[in-house]
Backbone as a chain_set.jsonl record, in Angstrom:
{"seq": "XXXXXXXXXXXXXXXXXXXXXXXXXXXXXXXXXXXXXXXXXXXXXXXXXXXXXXXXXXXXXXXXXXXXXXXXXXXXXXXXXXXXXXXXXXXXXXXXXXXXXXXXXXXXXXXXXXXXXX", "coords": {"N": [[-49.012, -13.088, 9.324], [-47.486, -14.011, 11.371], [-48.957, -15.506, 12.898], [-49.857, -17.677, 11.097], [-46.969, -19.203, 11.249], [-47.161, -19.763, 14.215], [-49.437, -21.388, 14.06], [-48.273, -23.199, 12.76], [-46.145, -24.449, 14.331], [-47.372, -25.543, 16.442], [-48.797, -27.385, 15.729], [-46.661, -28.692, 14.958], [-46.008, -29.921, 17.32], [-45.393, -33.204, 19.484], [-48.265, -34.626, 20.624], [-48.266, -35.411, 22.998], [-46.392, -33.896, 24.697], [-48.047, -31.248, 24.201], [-50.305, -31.946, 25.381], [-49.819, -31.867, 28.42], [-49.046, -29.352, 28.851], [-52.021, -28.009, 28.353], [-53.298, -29.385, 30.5], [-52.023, -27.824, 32.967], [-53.301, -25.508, 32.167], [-55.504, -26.073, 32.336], [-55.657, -26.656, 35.182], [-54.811, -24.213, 36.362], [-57.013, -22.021, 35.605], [-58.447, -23.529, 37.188], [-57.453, -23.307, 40.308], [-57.278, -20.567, 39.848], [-59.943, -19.347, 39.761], [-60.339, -20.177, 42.365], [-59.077, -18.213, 43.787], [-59.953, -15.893, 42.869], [-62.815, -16.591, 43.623], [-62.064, -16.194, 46.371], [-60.756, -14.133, 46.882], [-63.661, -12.652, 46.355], [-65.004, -12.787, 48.163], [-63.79, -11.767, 50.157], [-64.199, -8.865, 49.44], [-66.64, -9.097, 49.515], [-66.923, -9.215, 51.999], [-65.182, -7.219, 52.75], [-66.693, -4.952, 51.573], [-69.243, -5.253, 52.777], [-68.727, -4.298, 55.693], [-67.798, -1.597, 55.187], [-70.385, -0.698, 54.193], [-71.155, -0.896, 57.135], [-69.852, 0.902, 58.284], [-70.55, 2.933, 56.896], [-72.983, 3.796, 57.529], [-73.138, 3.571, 60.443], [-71.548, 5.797, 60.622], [-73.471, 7.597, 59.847], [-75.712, 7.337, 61.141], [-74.386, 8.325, 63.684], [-73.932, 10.909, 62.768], [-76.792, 12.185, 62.73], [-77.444, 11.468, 65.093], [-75.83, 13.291, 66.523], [-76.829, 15.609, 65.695], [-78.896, 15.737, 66.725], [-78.691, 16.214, 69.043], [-77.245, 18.568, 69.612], [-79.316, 20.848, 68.999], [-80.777, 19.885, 70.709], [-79.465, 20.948, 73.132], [-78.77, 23.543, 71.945], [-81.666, 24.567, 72.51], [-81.865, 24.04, 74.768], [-79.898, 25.86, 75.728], [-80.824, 28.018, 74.829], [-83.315, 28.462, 76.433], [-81.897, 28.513, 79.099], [-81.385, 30.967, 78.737], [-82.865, 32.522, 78.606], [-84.213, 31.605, 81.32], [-82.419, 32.861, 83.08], [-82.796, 35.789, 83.945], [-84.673, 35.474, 85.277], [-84.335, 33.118, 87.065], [-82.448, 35.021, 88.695], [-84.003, 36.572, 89.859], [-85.767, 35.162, 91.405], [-83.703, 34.3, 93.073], [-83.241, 36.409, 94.499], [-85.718, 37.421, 95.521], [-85.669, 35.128, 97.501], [-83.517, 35.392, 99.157], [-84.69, 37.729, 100.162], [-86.833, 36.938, 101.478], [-85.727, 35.865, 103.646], [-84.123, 37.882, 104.715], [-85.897, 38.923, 106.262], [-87.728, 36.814, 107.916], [-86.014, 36.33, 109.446], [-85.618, 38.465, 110.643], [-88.343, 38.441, 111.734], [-88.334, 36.524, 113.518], [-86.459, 37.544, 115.369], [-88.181, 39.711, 116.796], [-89.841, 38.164, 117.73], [-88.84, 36.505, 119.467], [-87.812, 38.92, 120.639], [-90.135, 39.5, 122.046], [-91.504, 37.508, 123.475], [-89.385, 37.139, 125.085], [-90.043, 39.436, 126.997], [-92.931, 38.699, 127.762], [-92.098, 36.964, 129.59], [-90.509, 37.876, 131.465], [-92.853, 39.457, 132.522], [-93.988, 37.524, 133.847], [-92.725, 36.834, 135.955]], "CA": [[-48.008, -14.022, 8.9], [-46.769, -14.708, 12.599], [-49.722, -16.36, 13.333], [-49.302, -18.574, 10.575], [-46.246, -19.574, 12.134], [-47.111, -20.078, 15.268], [-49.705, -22.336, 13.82], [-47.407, -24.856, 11.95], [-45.159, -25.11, 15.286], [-48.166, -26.165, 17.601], [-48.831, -28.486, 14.755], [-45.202, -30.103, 14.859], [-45.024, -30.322, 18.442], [-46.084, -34.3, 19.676], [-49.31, -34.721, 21.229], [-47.903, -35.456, 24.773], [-45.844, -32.455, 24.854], [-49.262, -30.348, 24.073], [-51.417, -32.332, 26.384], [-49.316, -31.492, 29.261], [-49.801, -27.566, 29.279], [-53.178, -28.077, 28.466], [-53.598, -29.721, 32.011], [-51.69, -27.09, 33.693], [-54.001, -24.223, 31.82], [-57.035, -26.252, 33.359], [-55.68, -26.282, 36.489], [-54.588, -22.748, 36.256], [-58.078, -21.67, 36.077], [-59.447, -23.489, 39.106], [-56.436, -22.444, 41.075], [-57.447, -18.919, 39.985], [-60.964, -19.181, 40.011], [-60.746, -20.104, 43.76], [-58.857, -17.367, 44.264], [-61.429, -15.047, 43.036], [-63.785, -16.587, 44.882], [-62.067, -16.002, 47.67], [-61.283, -12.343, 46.845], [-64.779, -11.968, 46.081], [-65.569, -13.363, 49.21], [-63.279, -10.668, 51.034], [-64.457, -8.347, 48.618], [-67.869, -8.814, 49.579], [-66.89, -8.791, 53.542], [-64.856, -5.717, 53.48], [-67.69, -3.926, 51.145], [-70.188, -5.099, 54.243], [-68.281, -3.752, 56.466], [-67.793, -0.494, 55.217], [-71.382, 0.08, 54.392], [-72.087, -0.799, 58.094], [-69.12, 2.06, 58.761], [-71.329, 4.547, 56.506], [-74.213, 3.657, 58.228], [-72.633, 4.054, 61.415], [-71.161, 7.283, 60.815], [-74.565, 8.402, 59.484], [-76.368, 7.312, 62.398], [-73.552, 9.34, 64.302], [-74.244, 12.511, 62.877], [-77.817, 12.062, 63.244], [-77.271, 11.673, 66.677], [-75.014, 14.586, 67.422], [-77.077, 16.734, 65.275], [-80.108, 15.906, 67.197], [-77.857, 16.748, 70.632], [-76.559, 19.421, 69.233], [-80.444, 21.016, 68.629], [-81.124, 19.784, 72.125], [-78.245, 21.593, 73.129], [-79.202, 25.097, 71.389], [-83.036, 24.52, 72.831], [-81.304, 24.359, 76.567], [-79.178, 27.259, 76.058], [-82.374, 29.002, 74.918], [-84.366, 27.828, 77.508], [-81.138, 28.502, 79.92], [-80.92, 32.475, 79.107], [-84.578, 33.07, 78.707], [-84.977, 31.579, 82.622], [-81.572, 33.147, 83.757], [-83.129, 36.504, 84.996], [-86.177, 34.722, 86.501], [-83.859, 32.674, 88.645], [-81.807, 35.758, 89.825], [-85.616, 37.613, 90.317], [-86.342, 34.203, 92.81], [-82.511, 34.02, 94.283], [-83.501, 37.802, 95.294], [-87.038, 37.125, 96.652], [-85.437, 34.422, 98.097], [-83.033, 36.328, 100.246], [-85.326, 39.002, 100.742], [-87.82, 36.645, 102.344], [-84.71, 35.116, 104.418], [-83.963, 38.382, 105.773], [-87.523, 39.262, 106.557], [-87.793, 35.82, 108.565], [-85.205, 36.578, 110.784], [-86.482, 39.791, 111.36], [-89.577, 38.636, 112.64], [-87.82, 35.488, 114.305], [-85.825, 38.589, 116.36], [-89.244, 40.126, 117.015], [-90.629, 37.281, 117.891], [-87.855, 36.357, 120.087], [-88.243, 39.941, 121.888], [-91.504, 39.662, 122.75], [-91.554, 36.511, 124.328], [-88.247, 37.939, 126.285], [-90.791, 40.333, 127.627], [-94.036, 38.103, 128.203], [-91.584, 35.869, 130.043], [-90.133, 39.349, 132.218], [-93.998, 39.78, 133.322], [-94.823, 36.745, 134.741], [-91.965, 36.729, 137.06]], "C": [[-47.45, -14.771, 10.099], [-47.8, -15.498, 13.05], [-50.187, -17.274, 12.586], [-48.171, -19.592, 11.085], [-46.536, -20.233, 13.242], [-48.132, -21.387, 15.089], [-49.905, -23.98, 13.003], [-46.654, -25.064, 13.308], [-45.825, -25.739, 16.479], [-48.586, -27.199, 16.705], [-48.106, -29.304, 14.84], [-45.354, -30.463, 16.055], [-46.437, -31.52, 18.9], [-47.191, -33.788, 20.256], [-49.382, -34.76, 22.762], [-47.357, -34.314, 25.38], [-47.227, -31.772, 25.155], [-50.225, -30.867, 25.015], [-51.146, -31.597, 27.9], [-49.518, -29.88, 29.826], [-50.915, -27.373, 29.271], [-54.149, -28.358, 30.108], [-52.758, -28.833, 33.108], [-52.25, -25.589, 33.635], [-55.24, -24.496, 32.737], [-56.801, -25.914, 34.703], [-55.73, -24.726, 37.152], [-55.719, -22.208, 36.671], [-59.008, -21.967, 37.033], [-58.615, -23.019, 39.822], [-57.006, -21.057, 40.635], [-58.889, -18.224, 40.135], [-61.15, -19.309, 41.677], [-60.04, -18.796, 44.614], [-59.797, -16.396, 44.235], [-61.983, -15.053, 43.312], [-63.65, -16.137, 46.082], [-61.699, -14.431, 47.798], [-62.5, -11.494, 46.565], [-65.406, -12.13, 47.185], [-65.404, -12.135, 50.84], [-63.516, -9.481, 50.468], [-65.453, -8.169, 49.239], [-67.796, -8.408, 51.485], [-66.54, -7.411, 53.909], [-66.119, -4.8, 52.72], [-69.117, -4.093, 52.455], [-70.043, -4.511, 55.739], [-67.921, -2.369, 56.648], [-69.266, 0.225, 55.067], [-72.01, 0.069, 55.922], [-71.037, 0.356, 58.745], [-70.133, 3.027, 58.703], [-72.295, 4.365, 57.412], [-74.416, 4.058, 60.067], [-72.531, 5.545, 61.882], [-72.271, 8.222, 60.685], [-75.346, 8.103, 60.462], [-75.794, 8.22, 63.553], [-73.958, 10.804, 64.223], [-75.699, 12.859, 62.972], [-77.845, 12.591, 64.308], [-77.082, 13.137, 67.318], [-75.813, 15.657, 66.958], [-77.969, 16.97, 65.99], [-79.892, 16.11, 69.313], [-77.6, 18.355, 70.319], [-78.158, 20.516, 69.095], [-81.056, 20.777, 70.06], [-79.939, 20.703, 72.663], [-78.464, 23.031, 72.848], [-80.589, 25.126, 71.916], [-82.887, 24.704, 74.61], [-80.952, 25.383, 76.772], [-79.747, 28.266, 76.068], [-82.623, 29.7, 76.074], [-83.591, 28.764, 78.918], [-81.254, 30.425, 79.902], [-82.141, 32.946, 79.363], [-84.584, 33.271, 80.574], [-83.55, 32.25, 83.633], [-81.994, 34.451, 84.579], [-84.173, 36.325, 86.25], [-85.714, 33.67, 87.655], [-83.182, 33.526, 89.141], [-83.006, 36.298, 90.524], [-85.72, 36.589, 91.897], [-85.588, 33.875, 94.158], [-83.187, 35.404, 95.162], [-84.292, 37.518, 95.816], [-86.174, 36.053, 97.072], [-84.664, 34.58, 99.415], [-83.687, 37.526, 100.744], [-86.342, 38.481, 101.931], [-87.406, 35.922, 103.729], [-84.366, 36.205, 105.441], [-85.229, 38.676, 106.287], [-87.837, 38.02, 107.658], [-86.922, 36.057, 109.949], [-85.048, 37.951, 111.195], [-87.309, 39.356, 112.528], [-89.012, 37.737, 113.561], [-87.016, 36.542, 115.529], [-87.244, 39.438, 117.217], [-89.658, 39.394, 117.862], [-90.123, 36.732, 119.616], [-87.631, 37.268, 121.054], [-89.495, 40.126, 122.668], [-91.774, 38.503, 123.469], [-90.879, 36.204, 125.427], [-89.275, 38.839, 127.183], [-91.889, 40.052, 128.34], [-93.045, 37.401, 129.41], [-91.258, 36.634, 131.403], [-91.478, 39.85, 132.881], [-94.24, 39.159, 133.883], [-93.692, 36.469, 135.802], [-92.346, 37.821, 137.826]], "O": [[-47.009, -15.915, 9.997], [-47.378, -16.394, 13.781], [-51.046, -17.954, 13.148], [-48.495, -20.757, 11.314], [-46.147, -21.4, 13.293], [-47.884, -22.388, 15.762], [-50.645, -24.939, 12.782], [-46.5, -26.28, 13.423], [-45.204, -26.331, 17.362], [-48.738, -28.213, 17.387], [-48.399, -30.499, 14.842], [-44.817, -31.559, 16.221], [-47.651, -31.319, 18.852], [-47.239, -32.575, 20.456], [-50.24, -34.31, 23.522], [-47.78, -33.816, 26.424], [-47.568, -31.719, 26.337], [-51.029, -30.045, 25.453], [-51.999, -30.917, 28.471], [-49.987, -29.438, 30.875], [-51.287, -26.548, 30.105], [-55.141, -27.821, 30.601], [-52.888, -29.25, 34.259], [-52.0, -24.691, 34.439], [-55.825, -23.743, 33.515], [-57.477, -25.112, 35.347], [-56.407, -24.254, 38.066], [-55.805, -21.849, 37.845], [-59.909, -21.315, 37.562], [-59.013, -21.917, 40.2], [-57.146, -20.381, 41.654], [-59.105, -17.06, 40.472], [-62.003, -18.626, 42.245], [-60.345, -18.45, 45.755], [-60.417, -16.009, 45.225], [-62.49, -13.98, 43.637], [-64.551, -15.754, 46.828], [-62.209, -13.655, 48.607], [-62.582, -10.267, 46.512], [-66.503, -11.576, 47.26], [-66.092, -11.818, 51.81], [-62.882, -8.654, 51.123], [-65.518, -7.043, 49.732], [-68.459, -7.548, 52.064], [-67.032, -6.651, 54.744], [-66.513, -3.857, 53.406], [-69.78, -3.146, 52.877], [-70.885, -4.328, 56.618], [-67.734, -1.853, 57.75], [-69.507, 1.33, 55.554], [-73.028, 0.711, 56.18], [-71.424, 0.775, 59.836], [-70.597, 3.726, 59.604], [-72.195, 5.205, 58.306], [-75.344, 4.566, 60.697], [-73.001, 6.211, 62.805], [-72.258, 9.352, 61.174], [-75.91, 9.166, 60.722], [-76.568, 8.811, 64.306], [-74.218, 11.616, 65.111], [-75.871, 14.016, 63.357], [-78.133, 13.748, 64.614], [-77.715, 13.82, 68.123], [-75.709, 16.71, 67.587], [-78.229, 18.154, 66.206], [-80.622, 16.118, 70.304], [-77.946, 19.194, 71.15], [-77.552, 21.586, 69.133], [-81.869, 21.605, 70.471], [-79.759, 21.37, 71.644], [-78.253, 23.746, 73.828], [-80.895, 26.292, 71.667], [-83.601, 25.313, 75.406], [-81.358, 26.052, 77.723], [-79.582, 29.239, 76.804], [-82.378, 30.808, 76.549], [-84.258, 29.498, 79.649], [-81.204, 31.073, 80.948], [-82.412, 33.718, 80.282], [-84.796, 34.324, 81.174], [-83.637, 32.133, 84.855], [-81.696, 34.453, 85.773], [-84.378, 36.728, 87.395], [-86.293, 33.388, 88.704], [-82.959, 33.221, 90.312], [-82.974, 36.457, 91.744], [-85.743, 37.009, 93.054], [-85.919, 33.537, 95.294], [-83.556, 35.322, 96.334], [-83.977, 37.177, 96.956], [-85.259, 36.614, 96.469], [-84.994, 34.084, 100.492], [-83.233, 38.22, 101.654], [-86.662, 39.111, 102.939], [-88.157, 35.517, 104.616], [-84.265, 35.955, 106.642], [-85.07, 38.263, 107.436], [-88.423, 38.578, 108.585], [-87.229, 35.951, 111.136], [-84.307, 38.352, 112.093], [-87.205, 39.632, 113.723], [-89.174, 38.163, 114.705], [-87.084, 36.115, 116.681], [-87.05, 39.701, 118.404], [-89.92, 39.918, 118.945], [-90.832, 36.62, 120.616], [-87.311, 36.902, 122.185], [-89.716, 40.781, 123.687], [-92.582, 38.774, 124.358], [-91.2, 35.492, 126.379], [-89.007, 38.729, 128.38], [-92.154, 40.708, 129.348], [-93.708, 37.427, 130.448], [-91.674, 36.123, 132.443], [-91.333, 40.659, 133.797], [-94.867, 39.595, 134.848], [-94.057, 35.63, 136.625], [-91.824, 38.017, 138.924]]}, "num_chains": 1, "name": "protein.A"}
C-alpha cells in the first residue's frame, strides 16, 4: 500500500523538480565509481604487496632453515673432528718438545767439535 503511495507523489511532483535528483544520482555513481576504482586500485596495490611480504617471509624461512641444517652439519662435523684436533695439538707439542731436544743435542755437540779444534 506504501508503495502505492509513494508512487502517486513521484507522479505529482513537476518534471524539473524530478530531473534534478536524477542528475545528482548520475553523478553520484561516477563520483562513486571512481572511488572504487581507486580503492580497487589500492586494493590491488596493498594485496601486491602483501603477497610479495608472504613470499618474502617464505623465502626467509627457507633460508634460515637451510642455515640452520648447515649449522647442525658443522656442529656435527665440529664434535666428530674435536678429538682429532686435540690428538694433532698433542702430536704437535710432542714433536715441539722433541725438536728442541735434539736442537739442545745438536747444540752440544757442535760445543764440543768446536772445543777440539782449538
Amino acid at each position: 500500500m506504501s508503495e502505492f503511495a509513494w508512487n502517486s507523489e513521484v507522479a505529482d511532483q513537476p518534471e524539473a523538480e524530478h530531473s534534478e535528483p536524477e542528475e545528482k544520482q548520475l553523478d553520484e555513481p561516477a563520483a562513486s565509481a571512481e572511488t572504487l576504482a581507486l580503492s580497487v586500485n589500492d586494493f590491488s596495490a596493498l594485496e601486491e604487496k602483501i603477497l610479495r611480504a608472504v613470499n618474502m617471509v617464505k623465502r626467509e624461512r627457507q633460508a634460515r632453515t637451510a642455515v640452520e641444517e648447515r649449522l647442525a652439519k658443522a656442529e656435527a662435523q665440529l664434535r666428530e673432528q674435536a678429538p682429532l684436533a686435540e690428538q694433532l695439538q698433542s702430536e704437535v707439542n710432542a714433536l715441539r718438545a722433541e725438536r728442541d731436544q735434539v736442537k739442545q743435542r745438536v747444540e752440544r755437540l757442535l760445543g764440543q767439535l768446536d772445543a777440539l779444534e782449538l
